[in-house]
C-alpha positions as a Markdown table, in Angstrom:
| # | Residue | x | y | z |
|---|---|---|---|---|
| 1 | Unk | 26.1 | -10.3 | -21.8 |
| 2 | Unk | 23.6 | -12.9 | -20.5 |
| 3 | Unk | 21.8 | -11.0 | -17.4 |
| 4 | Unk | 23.9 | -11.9 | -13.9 |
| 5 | Unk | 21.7 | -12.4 | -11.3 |
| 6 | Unk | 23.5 | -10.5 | -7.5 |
| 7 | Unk | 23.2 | -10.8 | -3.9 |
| 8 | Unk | 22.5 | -7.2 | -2.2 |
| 9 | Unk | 23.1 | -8.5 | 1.6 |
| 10 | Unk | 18.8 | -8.5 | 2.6 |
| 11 | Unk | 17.6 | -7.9 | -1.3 |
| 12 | Unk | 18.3 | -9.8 | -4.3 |
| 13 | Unk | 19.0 | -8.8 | -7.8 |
| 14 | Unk | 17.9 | -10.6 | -11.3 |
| 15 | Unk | 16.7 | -9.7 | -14.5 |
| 16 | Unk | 13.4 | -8.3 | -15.1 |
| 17 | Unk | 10.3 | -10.8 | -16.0 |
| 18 | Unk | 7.1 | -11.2 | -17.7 |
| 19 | Unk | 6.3 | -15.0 | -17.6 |
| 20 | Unk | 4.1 | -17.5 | -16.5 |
| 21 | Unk | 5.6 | -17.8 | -13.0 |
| 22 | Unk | 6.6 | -14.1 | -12.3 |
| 23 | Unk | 5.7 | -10.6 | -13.5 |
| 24 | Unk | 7.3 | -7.8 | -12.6 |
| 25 | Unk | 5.1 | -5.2 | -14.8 |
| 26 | Unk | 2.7 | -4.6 | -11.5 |
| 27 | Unk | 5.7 | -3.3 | -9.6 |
| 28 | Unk | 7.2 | -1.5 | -12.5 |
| 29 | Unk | 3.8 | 0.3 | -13.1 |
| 30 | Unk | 4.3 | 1.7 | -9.6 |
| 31 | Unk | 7.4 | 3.0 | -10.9 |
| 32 | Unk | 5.8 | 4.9 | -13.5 |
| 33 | Unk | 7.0 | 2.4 | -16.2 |
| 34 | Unk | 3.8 | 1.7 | -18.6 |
| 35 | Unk | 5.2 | 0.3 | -21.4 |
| 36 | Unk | 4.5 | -3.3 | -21.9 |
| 37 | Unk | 7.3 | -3.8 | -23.8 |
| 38 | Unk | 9.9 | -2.6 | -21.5 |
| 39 | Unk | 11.0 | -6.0 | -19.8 |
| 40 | Unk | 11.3 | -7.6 | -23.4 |
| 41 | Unk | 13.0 | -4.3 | -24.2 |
| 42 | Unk | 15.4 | -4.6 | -21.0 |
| 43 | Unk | 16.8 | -8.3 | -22.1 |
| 44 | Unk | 17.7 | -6.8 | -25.4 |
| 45 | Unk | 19.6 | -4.5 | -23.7 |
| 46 | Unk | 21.2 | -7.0 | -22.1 |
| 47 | Unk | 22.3 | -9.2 | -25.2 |
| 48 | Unk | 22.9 | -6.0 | -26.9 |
| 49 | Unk | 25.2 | -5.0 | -23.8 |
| 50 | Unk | 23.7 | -1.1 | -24.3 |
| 51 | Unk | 21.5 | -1.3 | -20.5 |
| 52 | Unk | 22.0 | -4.0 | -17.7 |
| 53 | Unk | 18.7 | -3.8 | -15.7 |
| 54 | Unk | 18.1 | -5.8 | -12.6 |
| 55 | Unk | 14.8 | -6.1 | -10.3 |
| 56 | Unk | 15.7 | -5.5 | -6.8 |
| 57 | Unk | 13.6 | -8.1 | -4.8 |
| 58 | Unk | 12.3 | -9.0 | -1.4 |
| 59 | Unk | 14.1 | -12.6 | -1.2 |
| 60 | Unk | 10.9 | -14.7 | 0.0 |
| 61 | Unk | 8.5 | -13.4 | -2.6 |
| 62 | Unk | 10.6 | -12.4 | -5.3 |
| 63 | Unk | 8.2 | -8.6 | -5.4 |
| 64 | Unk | 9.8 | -6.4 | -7.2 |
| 65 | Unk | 10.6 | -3.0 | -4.6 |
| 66 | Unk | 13.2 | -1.5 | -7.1 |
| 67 | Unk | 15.0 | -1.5 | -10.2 |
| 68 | Unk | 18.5 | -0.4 | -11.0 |
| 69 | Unk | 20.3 | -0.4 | -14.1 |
| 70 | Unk | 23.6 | 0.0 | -15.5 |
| 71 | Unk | 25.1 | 1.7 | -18.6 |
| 72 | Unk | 28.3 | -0.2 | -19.7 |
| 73 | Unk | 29.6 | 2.5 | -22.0 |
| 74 | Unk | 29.6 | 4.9 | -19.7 |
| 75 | Unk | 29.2 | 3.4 | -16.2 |
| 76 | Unk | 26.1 | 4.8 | -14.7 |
| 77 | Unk | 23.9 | 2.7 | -12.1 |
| 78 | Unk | 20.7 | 4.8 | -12.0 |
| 79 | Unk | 17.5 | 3.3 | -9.4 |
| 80 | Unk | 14.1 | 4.2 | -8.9 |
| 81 | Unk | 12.3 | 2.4 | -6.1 |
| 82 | Unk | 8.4 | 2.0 | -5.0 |
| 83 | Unk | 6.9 | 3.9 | -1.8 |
| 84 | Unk | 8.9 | 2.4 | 1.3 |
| 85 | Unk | 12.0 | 0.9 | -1.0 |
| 86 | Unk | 14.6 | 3.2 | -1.0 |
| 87 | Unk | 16.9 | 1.5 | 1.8 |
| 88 | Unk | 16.7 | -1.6 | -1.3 |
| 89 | Unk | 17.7 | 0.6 | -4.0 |
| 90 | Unk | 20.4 | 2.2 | -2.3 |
| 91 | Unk | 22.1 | -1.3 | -1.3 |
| 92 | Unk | 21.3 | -2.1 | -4.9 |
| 93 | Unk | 23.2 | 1.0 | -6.4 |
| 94 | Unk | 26.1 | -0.1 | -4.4 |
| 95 | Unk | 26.1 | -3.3 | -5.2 |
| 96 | Unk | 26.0 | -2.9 | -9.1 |
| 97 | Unk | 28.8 | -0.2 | -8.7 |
| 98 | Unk | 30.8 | -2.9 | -7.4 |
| 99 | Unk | 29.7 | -5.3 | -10.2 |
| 100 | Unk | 31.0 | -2.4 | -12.6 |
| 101 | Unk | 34.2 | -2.3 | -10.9 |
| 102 | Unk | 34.9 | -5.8 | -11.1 |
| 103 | Unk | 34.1 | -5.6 | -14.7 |
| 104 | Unk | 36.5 | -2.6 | -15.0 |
| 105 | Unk | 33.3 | -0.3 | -16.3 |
């Protein structure tokens, strides 16, 4: 599946980056995530449909607060959010479970 990008009400959802114009590896350190691989690792998950992974974002900045992800085989959303974040991860849980349900998951 090519990576769906999802509105979560005040926080938006879209695939993981490492580019020229944004990089989400700052914010994912302060997850605990230090491997520099793990956003090239995340779209092959995608294309592989094995891990749907989504940045949770502040909408006027595009700052990474949280990431969730998705399981497709078995349909569980697990998050992780930065200091502060949690109210984004939790409307970001929800709002994947109810991309899983649409997708019958």
């Amino acid at each position: 599946m090519e990576p769906i990008e999802i509105n979560a009400g005040a926080w938006y959802l879209r695939a993981l980056r490492a580019d020229a114009l944004m990089d989400d590896r700052p914010g994912l350190g302060d997850l605990g995530e230090t491997d520099p691989d793990y956003v090239t690792r995340t779209a092959g998950e995608w294309a592989g449909d094995t891990r749907y992974t989504w940045a949770v974002c502040e909408p006027t900045t595009g700052e990474l607060l949280a990431e969730v992800a998705l399981r497709p085989a078995t349909g569980e959303v697990s998050s992780r959010a930065r200091a502060g974040h949690d109210a984004a991860a939790d409307a970001a849980v929800a709002a994947v479970r109810r991309f899983a349900d649409a997708l019958d998951i």
